[in-house]
C-alpha positions as CSV (number, residue, x, y, z in Angstrom):
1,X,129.2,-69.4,39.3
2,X,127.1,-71.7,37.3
3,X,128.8,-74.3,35.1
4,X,128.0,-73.2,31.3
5,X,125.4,-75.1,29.6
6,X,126.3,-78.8,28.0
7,X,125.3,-77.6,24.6
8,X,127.6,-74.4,24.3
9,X,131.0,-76.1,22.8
10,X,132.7,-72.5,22.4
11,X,133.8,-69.5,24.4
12,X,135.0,-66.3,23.4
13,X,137.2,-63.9,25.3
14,X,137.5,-60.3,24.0
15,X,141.3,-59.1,24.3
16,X,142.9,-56.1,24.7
17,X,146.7,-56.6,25.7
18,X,147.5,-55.4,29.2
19,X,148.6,-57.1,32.6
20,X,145.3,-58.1,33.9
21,X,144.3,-59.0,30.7
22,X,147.0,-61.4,29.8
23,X,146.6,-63.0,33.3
24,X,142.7,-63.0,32.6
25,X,143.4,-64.8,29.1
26,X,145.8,-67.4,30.5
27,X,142.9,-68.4,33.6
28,X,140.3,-68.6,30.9
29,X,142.0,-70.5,28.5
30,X,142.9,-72.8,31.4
31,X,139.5,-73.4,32.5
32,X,138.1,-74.3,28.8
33,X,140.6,-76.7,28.5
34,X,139.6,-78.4,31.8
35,X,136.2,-78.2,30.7
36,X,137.2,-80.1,26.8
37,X,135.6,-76.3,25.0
38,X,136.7,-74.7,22.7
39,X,138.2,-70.7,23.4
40,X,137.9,-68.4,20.8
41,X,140.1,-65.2,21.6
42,X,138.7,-62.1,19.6
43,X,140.1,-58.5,19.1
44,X,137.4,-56.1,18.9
45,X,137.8,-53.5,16.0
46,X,135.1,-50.8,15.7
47,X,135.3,-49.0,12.6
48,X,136.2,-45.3,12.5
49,X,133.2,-42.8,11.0
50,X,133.9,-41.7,7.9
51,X,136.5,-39.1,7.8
52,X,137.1,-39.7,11.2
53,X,141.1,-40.0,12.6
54,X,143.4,-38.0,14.9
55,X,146.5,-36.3,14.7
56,X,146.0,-34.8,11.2
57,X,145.7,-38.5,9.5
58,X,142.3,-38.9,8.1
59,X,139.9,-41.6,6.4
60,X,141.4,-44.7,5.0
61,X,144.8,-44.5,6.7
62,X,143.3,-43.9,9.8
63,X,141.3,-46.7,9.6
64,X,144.6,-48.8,8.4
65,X,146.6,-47.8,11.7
66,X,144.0,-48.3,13.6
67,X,143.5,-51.9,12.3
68,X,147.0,-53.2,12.4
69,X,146.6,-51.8,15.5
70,X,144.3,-54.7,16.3
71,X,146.2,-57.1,14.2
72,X,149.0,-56.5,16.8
73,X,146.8,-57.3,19.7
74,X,145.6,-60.7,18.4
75,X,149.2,-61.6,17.9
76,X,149.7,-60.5,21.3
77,X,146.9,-62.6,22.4
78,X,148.6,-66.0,20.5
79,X,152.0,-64.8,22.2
80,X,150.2,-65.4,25.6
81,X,148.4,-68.7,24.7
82,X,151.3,-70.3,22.8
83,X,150.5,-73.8,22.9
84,X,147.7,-73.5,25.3
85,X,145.2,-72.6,22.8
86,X,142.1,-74.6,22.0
87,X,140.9,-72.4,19.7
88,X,141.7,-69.5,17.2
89,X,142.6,-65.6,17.7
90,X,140.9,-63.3,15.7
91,X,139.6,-59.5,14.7
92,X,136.1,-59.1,14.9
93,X,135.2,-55.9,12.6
94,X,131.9,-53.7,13.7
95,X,130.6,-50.9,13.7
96,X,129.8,-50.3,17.7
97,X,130.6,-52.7,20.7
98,X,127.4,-53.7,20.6
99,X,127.2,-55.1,17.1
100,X,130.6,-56.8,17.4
101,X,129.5,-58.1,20.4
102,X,126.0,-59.5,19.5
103,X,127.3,-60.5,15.7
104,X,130.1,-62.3,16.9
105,X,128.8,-64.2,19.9
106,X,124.9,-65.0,19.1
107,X,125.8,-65.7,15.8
108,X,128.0,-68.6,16.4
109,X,126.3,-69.6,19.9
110,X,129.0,-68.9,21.8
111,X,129.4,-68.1,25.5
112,X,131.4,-64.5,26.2
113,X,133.5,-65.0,29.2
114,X,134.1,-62.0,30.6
115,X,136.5,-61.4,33.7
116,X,135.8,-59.8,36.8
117,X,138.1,-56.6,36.1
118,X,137.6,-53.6,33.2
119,X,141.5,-53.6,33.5
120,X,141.5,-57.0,31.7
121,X,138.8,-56.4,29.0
122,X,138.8,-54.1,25.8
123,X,135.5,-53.2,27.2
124,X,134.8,-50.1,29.9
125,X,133.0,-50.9,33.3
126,X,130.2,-49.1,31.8
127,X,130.1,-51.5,28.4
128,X,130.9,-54.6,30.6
129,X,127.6,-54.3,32.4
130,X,125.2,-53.4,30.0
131,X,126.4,-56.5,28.2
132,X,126.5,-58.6,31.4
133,X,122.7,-57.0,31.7
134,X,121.8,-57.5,28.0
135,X,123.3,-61.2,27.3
136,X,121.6,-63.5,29.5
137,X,122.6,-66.9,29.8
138,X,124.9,-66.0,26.5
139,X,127.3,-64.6,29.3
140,X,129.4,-65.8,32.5
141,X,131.7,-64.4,34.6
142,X,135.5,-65.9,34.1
143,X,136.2,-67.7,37.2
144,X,137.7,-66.8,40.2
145,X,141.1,-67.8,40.8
């Protein structure tokens, strides 16, 4: 893998609490550190459609469980930094994948580290390629082990 370019100062790494993604977190947190960048952790929250929810809640609640929903996963995500962070957690709020992704990561210049495994990403093997495909030199692979 290619070391990321000298003018990107940030990464972000999209969280999803699980296993392989707590174990993926801790590696890439690691590795910005050893490279002096900065690690933003982000939560990705798409945005029911209107009306939309499940299990005969609807509209505005729905949408209210479903973002404390991600408001427990970020603090799940500072849980497993603790003091290792170099940067903050947060929920990024979109409409699609695609528009989180793109909004939050071209629009800051950051680097989306993504890890080798769906397991450890909020993202589907599917989703992890097309933006893998789509993001260039905005993307890398987390390192291996």
């Amino acid at each position: 893998m290619a070391e990321p370019e000298q003018r990107s100062q940030q990464f972000a790494f999209a969280y999803r609490a699980s296993k392989d993604a707590d174990e993926a977190l801790g590696r890439a947190s690691a590795w910005a550190k050893s490279l002096d960048l900065q690690l933003t952790v982000f939560v990705p929250f798409v945005r029911p459609p209107e009306g939309g929810g499940c299990c005969g809640i609807r509209g505005r609640q729905w949408e209210q469980l479903l973002r404390e929903a991600a408001q427990d996963q970020a603090r799940a995500a500072k849980r497993v930094l603790g003091a290792t962070a170099t940067g903050p957690v947060v929920v990024v709020e979109g409409t699609s994948v695609s528009e989180i992704v793109d909004n939050f990561v071209a629009g800051a210049e950051r680097v989306l580290m993504l890890p080798e495994k769906a397991s450890a990403s909020p993202f589907s093997r599917r989703t992890l390629r097309q933006i893998a495909r789509q993001g260039g030199s905005a993307v890398r692979q987390l390192p291996a082990r």
